[in-house]
C-alpha positions as CSV (number, residue, x, y, z in Angstrom):
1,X,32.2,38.5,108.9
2,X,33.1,41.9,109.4
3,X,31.0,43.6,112.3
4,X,30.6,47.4,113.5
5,X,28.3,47.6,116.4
6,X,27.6,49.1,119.8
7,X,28.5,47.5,123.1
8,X,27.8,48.9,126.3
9,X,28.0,52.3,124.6
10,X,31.4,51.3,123.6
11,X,31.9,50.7,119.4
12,X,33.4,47.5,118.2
13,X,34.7,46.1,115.2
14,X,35.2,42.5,115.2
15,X,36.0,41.9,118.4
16,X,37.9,45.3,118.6
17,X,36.8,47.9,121.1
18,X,37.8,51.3,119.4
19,X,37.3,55.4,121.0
20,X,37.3,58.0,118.4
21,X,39.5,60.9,119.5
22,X,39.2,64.6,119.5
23,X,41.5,64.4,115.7
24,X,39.5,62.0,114.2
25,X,41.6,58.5,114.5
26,X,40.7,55.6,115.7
27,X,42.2,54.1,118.9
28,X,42.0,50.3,120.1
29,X,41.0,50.2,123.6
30,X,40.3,46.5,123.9
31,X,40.0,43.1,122.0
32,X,37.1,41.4,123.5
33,X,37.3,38.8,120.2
34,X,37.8,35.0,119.8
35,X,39.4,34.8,116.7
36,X,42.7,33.1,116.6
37,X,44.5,35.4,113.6
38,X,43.9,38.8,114.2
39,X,43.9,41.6,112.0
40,X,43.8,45.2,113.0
41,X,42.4,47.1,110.1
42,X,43.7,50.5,108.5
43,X,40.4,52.3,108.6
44,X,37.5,51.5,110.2
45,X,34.1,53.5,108.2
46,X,36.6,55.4,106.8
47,X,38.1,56.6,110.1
48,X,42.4,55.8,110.0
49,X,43.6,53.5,112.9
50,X,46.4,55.0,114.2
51,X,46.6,53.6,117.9
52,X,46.8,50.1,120.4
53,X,46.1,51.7,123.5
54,X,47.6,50.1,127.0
55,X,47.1,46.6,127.6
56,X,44.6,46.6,124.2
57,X,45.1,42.6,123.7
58,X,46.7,41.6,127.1
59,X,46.0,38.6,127.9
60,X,44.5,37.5,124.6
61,X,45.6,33.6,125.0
62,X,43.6,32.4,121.8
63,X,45.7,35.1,119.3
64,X,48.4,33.6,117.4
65,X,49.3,35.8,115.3
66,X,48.6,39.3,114.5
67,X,48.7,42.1,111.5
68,X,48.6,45.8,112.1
69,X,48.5,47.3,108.9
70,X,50.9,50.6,107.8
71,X,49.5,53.8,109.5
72,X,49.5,52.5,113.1
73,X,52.0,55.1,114.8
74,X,51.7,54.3,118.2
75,X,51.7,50.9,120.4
76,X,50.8,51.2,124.3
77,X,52.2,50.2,127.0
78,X,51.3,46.2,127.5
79,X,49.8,46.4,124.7
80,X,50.6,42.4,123.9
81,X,51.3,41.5,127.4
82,X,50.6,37.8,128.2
83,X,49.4,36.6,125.0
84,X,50.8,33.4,125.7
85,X,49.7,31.6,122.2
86,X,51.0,34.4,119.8
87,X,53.7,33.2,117.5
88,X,53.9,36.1,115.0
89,X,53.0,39.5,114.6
90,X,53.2,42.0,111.8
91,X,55.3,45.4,112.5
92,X,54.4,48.0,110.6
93,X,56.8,51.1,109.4
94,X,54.5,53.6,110.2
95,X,55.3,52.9,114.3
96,X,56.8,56.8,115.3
97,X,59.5,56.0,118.3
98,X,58.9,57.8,121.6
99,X,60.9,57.2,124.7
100,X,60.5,53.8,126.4
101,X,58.5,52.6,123.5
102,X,57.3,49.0,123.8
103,X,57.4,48.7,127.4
104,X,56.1,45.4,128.5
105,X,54.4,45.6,125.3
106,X,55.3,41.4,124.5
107,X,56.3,40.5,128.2
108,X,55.4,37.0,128.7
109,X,54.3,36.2,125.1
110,X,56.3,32.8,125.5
111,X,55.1,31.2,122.4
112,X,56.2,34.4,120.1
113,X,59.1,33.0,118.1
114,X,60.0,36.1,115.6
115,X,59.4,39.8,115.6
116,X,61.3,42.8,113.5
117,X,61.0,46.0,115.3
118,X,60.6,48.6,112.7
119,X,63.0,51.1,111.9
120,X,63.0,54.3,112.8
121,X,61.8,53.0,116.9
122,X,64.6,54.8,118.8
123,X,64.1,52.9,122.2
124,X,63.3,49.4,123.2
125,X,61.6,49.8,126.6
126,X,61.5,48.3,129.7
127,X,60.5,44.8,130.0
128,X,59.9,44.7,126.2
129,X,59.9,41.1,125.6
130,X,60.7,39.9,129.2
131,X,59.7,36.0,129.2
132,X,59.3,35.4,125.9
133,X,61.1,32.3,126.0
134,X,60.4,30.7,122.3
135,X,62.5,33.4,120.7
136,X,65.5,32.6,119.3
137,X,66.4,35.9,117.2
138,X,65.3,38.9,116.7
139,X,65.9,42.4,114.4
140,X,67.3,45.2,116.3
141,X,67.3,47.8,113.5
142,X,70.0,50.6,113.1
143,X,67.6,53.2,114.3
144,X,67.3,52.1,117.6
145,X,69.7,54.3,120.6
146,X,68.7,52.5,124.2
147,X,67.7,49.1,125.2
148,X,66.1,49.6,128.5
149,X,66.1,47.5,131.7
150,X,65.2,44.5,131.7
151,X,63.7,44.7,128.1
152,X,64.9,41.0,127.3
153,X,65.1,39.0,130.8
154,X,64.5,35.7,130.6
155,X,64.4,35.0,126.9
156,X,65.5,31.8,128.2
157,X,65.8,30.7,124.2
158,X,67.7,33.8,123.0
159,X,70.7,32.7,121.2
160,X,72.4,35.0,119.2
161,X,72.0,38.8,119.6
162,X,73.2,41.9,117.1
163,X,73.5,45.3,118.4
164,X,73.3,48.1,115.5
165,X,76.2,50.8,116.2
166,X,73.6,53.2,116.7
167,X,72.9,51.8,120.6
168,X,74.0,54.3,122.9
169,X,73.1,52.5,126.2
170,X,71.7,49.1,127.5
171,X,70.4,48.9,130.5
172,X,70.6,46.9,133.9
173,X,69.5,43.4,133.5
174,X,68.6,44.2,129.8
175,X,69.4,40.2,129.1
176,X,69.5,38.8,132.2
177,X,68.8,34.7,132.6
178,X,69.4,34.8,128.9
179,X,70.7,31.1,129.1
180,X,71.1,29.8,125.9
181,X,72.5,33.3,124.5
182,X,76.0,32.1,123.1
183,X,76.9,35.2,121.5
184,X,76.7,38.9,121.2
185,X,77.9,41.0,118.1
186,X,78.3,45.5,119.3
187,X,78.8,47.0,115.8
188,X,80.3,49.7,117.7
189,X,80.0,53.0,119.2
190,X,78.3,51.9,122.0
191,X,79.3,54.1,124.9
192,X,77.7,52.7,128.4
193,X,76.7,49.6,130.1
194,X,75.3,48.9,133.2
195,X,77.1,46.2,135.7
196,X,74.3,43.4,135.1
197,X,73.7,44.0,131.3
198,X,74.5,40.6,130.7
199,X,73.9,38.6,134.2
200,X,73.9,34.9,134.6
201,X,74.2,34.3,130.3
202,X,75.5,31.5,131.7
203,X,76.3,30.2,127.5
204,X,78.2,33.4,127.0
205,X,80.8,32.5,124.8
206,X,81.7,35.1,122.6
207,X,81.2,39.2,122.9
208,X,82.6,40.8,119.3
209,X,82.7,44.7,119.4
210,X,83.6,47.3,117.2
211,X,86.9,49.1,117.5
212,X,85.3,52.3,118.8
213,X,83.8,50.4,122.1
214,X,85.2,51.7,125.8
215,X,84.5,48.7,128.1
216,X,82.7,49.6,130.6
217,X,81.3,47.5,133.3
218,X,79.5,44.5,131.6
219,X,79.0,41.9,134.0
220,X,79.4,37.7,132.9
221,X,78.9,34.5,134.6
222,X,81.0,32.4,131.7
223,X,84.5,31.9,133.2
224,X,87.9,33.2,131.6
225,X,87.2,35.9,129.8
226,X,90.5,38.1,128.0
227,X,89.8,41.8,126.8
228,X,92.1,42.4,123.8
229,X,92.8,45.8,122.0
230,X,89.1,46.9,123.7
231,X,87.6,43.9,122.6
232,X,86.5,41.2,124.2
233,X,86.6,37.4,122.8
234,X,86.6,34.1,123.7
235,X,85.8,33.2,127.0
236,X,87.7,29.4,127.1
237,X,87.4,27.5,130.3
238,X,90.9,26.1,129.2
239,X,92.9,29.8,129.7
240,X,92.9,30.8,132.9
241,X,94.3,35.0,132.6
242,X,92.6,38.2,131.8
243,X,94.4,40.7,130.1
244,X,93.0,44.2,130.1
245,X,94.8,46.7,127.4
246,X,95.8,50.2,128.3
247,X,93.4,51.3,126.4
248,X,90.6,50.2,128.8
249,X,89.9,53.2,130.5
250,X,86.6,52.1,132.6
251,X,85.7,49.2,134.3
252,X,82.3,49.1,136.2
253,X,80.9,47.2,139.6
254,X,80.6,43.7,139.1
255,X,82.4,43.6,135.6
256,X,83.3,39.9,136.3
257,X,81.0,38.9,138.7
258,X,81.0,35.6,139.4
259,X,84.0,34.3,137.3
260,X,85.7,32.2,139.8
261,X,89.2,32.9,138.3
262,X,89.2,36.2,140.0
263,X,90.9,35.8,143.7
């Protein structure tokens, strides 16, 4: 049963903790609930919801899955952090993209198996979905520019990845200790990588890119790995060269780190 009531001179709507703010929108401050599906509501006596504040349901380990209805524009930092029993949540397209959005937002949600970010978020922040190691795909749309630092470490079940051509830059570590990740599709355009972007994928198999890539500095632990015409394919244990094109014009620090081919 829905409830609107007083706690501690704080409001609260099932189980929600909510502030009202100087432009009349609602903002959730803290889920101090039991329930199991959550719902976060559009309006609450009439009032829009518009904001998840930092670390709103942190640590909510009963929540498995949650729906935040259309007209939610901003997510805080940790918003999601440590809800280990979450499997699903409901994006909506209202989310407006500010820099380092989602940081730490899902880190450690290990039971979350599937989330689409919604398009028109510009940057996936740091530590984003750091240990979330029941996910095995997820949607990066065509909006999205950077992929910050660590934003995908340890998604030790990670297997297939797709960057849109709109991804200007990943960051250091961005999938590091991603073990079962097998392969990565660049649509292109992507234009800088740090040296440990991809560190100890030790599954790495196959890296496609689109024609317009520069490779620059992307560091592997899978063995034998051959650049072609600025794109690189195939790492087979059985060929034991690496041929880098003239058109290659940048190679970073630690670009094949740990390949034991290289003496």
């Amino acid at each position: 049963m829905e409830k609107n009531e007083l706690l501690s001179n704080r409001m609260c709507f099932n189980g929600m903790q909510y502030r009202i703010d100087s432009e009349k929108v609602i903002a959730i401050t803290e889920y101090v609930g039991h329930e199991i599906n959550v719902v976060v509501p559009k309006t609450i006596n009439g009032i829009p919801v518009t904001m998840i504040k930092y670390g709103a349901f942190r640590e909510g380990t009963n929540i498995e899955s949650i729906i935040l209805h259309d007209g939610i524009e901003y997510i805080g930092d940790d918003a999601f952090k440590n809800c280990k029993s979450l499997k699903s949540i409901v994006m909506p397209s209202s989310i407006k993209s500010t820099w380092k959005q989602f940081r730490s937002t899902f880190k450690g949600c290990i039971n979350l198996e599937k989330l689409n970010i919604p398009e028109g978020v510009t940057c996936i922040g740091d530590h984003a979905f750091e240990e979330c190691s029941n996910l095995k795909s997820i949607v990066i749309p065509s909006s999205v520019e950077y992929i910050s630092e660590y934003a995908f470490c340890d998604c030790v079940g990670l297997e297939r990845i797709i960057i849109p051509e709109s991804v200007k830059e990943i960051g250091k570590w961005t999938f590091k200790n991603c073990v079962s990740l097998h392969e990565v599709r660049i649509e292109g355009n992507t234009t800088k990588y740090c040296s440990t972007s991809f560190e100890n994928c030790a599954s790495l198999e196959r890296i496609n890119y689109g024609e317009s890539i520069i490779k620059s500095g992307i560091s592997f632990t899978s063995d034998n790995l051959t650049i072609r015409d600025g794109i690189l394919v195939d790492a087979k244990t059985t060929n034991e060269n690496i041929v880098i094109p003239n058109n290659v014009v940048a190679i970073g620090e630690s670009a094949f780190e740990n390949n034991d081919i290289i003496y």
